[in-house]
N, C-alpha and C positions, 0 to 999 in steps of 0.2 A: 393942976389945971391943964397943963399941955398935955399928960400923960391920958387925960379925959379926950381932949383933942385929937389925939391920935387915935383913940378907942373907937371914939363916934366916926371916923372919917373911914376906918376900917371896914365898923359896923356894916356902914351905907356903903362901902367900895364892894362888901362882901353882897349884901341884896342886891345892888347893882349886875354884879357880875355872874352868879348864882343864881339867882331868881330864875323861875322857870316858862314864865311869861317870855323872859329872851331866849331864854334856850331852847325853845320850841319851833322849829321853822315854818311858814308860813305856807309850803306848799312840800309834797311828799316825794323823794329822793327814792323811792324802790319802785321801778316800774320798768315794763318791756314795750318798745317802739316800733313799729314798719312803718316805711314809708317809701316814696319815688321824689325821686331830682328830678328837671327840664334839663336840657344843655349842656351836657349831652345825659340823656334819661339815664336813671339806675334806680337799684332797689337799696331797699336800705332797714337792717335789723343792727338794733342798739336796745341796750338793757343797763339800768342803775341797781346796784341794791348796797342798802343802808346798812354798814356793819358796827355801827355807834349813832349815838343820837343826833353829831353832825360831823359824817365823814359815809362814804360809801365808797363801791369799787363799780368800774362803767367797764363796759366792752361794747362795743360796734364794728359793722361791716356794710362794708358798700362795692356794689359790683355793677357795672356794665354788661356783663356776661359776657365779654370779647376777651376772656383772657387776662383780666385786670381783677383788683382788688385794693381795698384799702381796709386792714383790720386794723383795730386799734384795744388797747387796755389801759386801763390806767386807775389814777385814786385820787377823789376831792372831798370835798371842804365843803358844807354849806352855812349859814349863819342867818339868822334876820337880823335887821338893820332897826327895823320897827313893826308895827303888826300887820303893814302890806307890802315889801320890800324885803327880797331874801338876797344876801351877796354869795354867791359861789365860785368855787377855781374846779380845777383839776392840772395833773401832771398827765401826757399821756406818751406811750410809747405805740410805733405804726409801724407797718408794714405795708410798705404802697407798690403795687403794680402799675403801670401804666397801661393801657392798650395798646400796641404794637410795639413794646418794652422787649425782645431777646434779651440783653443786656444783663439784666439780675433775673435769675429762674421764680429764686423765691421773694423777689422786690425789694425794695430798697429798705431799708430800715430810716427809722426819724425818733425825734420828740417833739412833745409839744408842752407851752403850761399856757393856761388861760385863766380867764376870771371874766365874771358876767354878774347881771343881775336878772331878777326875775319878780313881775310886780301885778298886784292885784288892780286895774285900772276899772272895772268894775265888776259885780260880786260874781259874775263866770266867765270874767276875761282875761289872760293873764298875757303882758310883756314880755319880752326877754331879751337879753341883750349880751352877747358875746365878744370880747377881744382876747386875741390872743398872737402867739410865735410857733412856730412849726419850722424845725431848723435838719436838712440833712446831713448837714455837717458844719463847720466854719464860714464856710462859703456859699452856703446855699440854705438863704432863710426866709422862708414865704411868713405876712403875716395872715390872719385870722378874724374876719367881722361876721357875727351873725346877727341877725336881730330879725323877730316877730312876734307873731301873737298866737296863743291857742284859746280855745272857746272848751269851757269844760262845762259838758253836756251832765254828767253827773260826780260822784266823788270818782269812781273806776273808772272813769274812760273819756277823753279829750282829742279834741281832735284840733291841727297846728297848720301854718305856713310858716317858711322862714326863708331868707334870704339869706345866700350865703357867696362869700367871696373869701373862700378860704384856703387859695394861694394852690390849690391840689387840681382844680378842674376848674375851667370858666366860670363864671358868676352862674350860680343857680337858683331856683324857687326849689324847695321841700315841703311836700306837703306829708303829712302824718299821722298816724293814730295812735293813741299812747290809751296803755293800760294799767293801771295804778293795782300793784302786786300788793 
């Protein structure tokens, strides 16, 4: 009787876990970005792609054009939670310039890990929501809030604002076009 017990609890831990209804994330992890920040203005190319069903590899760049720079790489994790609600991280490694930076030629190095969610609040609206740590060393660790919404105009192509206070440049608006690869 217990060995039945254990059988069944498996069975349904294994449908649970397996099932492809969860495994299937809610919104799609391969795509290329531009976009502009306020405060102070820049441009901004970022690109996801999906190298498993839920893990991909990101790279982005952001420039002022005065001599500065912030590229970053790295590798997350996405997962759905339920069938409108996706959780995601990433680990990311940077290379940041400042504007009027002499100091480091080729910028500072950092990391970063984060985690966010991303949510369908109506059928071509989507949330999002970021926290994270960006550390240059022991002694010097900005944290990471983003959060907004994009409006997706078809399955290829959406367009976003996001607010961002994320410890690198004063509180900015990002606005975006995103291209689903």
């Amino acid at each position: 009787m217990k060995i039945q017990k254990v059988g069944l609890a498996g069975l349904f831990l294994s449908f649970f876990f397996f099932s492809p209804v969860l495994k299937a994330s809610n919104f799609s992890y391969t795509n290329f970005e531009v976009g502009v920040t306020t405060n102070p203005s820049s441009f901004a190319g970022k690109t996801r792609l999906a190298f498993t069903e839920n893990a991909y590899v990101l790279a982005e760049i952001i420039s002022q054009f005065q001599g500065d720079w912030l590229a970053a790489f790295g590798t997350g994790f996405h997962a759905p939670i339920n069938t409108l609600v996706d959780v995601h991280g990433d680990a990311r490694l940077y290379s940041v310039k400042f504007p009027n930076n002499d100091k480091h030629d080729f910028g500072e190095l950092a990391y970063s890990v984060n985690v966010g969610l991303r949510a369908w609040i109506l059928p071509q609206i989507e949330a999002n929501l970021l926290f994270g740590q960006i550390a240059f060393d022991a002694n010097d660790t900005r944290s990471v809030v983003e959060f907004g919404g994009r409006f997706h105009s078809t399955d290829a192509l959406s367009i976003g604002i996001n607010y961002y206070a994320n410890g690198l440049y004063k509180e900015q608006l990002y606005f975006s076009v995103r291209f689903e690869i």
